[in-house]
C-alpha positions in Angstrom: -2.2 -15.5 -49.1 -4.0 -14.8 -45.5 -3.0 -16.6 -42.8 -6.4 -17.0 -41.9 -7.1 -19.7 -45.0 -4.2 -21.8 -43.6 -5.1 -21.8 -40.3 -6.9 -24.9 -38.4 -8.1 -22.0 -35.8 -10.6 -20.4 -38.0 -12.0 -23.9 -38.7 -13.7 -24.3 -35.9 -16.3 -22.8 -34.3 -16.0 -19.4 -32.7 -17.1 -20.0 -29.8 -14.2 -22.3 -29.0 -11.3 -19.8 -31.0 -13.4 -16.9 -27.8 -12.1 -19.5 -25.2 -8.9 -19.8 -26.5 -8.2 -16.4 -27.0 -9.4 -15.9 -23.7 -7.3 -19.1 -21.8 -4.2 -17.5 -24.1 -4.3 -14.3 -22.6 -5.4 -15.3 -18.9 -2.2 -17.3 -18.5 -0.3 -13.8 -20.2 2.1 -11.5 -17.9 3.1 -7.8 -19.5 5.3 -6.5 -17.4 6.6 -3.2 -17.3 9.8 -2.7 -14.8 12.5 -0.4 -14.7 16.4 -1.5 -15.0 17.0 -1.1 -11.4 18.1 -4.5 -10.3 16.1 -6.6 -7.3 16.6 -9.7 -5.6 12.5 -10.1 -4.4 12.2 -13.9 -5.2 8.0 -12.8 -5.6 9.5 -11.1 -9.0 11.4 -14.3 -10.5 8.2 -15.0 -12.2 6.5 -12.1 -13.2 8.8 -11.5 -16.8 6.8 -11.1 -19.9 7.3 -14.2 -22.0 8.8 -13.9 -25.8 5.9 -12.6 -28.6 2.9 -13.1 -25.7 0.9 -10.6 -27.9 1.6 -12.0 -31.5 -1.4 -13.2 -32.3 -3.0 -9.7 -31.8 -0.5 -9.4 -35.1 -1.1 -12.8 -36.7 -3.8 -11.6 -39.1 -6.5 -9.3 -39.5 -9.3 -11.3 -38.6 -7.7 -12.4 -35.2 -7.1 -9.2 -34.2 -11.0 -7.8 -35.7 -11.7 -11.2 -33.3 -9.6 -10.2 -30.6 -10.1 -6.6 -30.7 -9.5 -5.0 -27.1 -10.8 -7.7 -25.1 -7.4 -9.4 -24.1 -6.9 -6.4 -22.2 -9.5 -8.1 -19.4 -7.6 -11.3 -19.1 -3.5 -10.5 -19.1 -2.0 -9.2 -15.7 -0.3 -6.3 -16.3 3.0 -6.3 -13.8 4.8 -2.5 -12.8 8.0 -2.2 -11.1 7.3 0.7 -9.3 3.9 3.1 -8.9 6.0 5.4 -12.1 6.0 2.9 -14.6 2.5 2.4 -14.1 1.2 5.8 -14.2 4.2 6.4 -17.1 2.4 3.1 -19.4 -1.3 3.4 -17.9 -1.9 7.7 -17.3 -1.7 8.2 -21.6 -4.0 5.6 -22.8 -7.8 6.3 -23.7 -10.3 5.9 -20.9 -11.9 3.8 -22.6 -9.4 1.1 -22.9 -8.0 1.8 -19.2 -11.3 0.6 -18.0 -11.1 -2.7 -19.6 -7.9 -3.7 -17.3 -8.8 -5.9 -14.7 -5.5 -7.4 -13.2 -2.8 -5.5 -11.6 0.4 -6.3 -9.9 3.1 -3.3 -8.5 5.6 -3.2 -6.3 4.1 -0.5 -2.8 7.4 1.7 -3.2 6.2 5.0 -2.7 6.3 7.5 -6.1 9.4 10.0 -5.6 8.4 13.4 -7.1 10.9 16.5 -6.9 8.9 19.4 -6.8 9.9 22.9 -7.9 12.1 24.5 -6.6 14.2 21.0 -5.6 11.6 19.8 -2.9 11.3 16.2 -2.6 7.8 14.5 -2.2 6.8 10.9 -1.7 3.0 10.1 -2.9 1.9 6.3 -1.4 -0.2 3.7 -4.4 -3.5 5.1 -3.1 -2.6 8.6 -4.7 -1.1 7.0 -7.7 -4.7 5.7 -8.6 -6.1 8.9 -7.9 -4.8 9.7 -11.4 -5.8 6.9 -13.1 -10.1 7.6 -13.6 -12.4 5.0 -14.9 -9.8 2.2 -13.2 -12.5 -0.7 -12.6 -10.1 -3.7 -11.8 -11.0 -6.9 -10.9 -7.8 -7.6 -8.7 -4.6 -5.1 -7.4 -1.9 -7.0 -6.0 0.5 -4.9 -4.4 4.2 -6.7 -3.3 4.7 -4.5 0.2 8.1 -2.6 0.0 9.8 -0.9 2.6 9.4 -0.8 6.8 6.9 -2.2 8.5 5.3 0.8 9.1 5.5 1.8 5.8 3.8 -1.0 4.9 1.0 -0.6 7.5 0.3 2.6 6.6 0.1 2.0 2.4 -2.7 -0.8 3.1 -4.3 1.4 5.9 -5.0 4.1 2.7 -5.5 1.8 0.0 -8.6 0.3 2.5 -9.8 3.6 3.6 -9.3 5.8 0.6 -8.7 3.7 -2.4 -10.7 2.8 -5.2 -10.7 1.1 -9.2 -10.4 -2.4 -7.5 -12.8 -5.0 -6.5 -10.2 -7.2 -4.4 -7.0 -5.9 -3.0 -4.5 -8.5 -2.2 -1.6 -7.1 0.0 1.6 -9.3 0.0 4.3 -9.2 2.3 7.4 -11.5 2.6 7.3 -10.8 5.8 4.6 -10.5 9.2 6.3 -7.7 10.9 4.3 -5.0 9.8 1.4 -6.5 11.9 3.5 -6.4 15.0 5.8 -3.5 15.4 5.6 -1.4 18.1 4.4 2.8 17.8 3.8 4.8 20.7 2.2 7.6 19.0 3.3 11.2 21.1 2.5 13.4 17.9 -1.5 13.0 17.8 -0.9 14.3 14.3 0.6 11.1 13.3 -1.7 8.2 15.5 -4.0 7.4 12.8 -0.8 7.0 10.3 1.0 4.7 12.0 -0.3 3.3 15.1 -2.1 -0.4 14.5 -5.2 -1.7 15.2 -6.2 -5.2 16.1 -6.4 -6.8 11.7 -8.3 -8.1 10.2 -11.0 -6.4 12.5 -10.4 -3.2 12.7 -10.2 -2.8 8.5 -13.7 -5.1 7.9 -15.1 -2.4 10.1 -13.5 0.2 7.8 -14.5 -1.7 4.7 -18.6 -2.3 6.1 -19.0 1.5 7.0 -17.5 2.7 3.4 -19.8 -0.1 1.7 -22.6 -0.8 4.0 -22.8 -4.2 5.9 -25.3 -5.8 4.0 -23.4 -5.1 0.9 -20.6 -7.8 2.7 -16.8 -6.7 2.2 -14.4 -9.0 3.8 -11.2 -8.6 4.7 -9.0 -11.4 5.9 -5.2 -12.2 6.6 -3.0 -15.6 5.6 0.3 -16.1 6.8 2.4 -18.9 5.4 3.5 -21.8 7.8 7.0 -21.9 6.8 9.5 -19.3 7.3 10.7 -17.8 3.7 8.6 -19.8 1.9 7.8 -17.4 -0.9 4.6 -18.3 -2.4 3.5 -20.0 0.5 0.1 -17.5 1.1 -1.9 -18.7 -2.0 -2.1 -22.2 -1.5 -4.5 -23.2 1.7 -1.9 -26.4 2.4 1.2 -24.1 3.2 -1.0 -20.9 4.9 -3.0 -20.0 7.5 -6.2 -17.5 8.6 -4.6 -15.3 11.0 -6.7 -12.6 13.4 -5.4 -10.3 16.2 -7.7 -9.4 19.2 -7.1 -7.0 21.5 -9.5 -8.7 23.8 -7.8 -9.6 27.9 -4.6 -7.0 26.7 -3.3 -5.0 29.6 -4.2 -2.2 27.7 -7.2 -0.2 25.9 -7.8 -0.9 22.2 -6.7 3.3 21.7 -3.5 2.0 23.0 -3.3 -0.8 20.9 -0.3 -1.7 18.8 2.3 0.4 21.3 3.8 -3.0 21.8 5.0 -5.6 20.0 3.0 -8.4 19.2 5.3 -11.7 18.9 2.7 -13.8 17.1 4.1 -11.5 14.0 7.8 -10.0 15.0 9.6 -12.5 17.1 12.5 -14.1 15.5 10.9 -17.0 14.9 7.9 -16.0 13.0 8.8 -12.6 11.9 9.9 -14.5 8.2 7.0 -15.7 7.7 5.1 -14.4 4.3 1.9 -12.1 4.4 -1.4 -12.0 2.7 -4.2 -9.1 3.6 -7.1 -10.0 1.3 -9.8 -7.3 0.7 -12.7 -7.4 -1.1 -15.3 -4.7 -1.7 -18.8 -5.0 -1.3 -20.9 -7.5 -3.6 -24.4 -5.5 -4.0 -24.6 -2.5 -5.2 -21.1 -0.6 -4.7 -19.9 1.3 -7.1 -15.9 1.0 -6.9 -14.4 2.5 -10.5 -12.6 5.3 -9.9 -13.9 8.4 -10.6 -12.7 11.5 -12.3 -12.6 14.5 -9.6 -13.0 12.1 -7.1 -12.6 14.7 -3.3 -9.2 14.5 -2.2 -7.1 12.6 -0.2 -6.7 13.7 3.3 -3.4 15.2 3.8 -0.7 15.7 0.5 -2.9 15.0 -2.9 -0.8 15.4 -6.5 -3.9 16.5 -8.1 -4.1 19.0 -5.4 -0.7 20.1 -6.0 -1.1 20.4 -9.7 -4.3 21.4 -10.3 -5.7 20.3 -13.8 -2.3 18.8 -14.8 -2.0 15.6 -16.7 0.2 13.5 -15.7 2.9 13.4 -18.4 2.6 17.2 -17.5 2.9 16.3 -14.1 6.1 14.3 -14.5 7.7 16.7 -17.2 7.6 20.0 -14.2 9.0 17.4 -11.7 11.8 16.1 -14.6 12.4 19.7 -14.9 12.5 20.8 -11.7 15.3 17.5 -10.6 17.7 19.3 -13.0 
């Protein structure tokens, strides 16, 4: 006999059964991570719990309920930029664009390229092959050197689109205080900072207009290695740089350190860059043949590829 006859759930109304599907799935993690091993503490929680989907397999009439709207409330956690586009890249558009919370870790995507040619591609290119991506949040876990770091979120803010709020998370502040005196001009606007949260709101207000009000703003926990510390307002703080009374120029800013973010003492302390995209009128999905990226671009490398096809030349190509 159907589970459904059994079942106190279809009793009652289904307007409450809607909110329960929907506070089920809100509080769900699917996480998709590769067996390399990793000792980030910010990953201890982010491990998809036992059967979170069953109910999608309970019964018909739950899942007819159901249908693809659970895909709107679950965070959907990636290991590494390759695991996303490996999961994400083959589904329909049409269910990509109901996704609205994303976590990955900011390594860079490792591609070997024929003949044997290494190539790193940063997250804002990874979403370039992801159209119709409309997400509500992207939370990226910062990986790698400060600068590294610096430059991913100088991209995603720029370039990037198919999210409405970008949250940046570092466990450490370093990557708003390292030092870069550019000699290559070539390289200046990669890696040489700018006074933040400043600098990037003016970014965000000329790609959305002013009166369509981005923000961006930076948290830094109070506590050294207190992991977690940026999302609750008792154990953070609103942090802004200024390049205002500096012995130098603002075009020379960032070719010293700035202690309020490096020095021993405070270096430990955890991250947050908050971004969020205009609220009237902007249009952030992102869009198939969207122009591309300034500099290396995979669609530009592999025109008209897909990218299982994509990864299958560059599987090939490793060997």
């Amino acid at each position: 006999m159907d589970f459904q006859y059994h079942s106190t759930l279809f009793h009652i109304p289904f307007e409450v059964r809607d909110a329960i599907y929907s506070s089920l799935f809100s509080s769900t993690i699917l996480s998709f991570a590769t067996s390399v091993p990793t000792d980030d503490a910010r990953l201890n929680k982010l491990q998809t719990p036992l059967h979170a989907t069953a109910l999608l397999r309970t019964c018909r009439r739950a899942n007819a309920e159901i249908c693809k709207s659970w895909l709107s409330h679950v965070l959907f956690y990636f290991d590494d930029p390759m695991s996303l586009l490996d999961k994400l890249a083959p589904i329909p558009l049409e269910e990509l664009s109901l996704i609205r919370y994303i976590s990955v870790r900011g390594d860079p995507l490792l591609l070997t390229y024929p003949p044997k040619i290494q190539v790193h591609h940063n997250l804002v290119g990874v979403l370039k092959l992801l159209p119709r991506l409309q997400l509500r949040q992207l939370t990226v876990l910062g990986s790698g050197s400060d600068k590294f770091q610096y430059r991913m979120l100088d991209e995603l803010i720029k370039h990037g689109n198919g999210w409405q709020e970008l949250r940046f998370i570092s466990h450490e502040s370093g990557m708003l205080g390292y030092a870069y005196y550019c000699l290559d001009p070539t390289l200046c606007d990669r890696y040489q900072r700018r006074p933040q949260p400043e600098h990037w709101q003016r970014v965000m207000e000329e790609r959305d207009g002013v009166h369509s009000y981005p923000s961006v703003s930076i948290y830094r926990g109070t506590r050294t290695g207190h992991c977690g510390a940026v999302f609750k307002p008792e154990t953070r703080e609103v942090m802004a740089q200024s390049h205002n009374g500096a012995p130098f120029s603002v075009d020379d800013y960032g070719t010293a350190e700035d202690p309020v973010f490096i020095s021993e003492s405070e270096r430990g302390k955890e991250l947050m860059v908050a971004v969020r995209r205009g609220q009237r009128g902007v249009d952030y999905e992102e869009k198939t043949n969207s122009p591309f990226l300034p500099g290396r671009d995979i669609r530009r490398d592999f025109p008209g590829k897909t990218w299982v096809e994509i990864r299958a030349a560059c599987t090939k190509a490793a060997y």
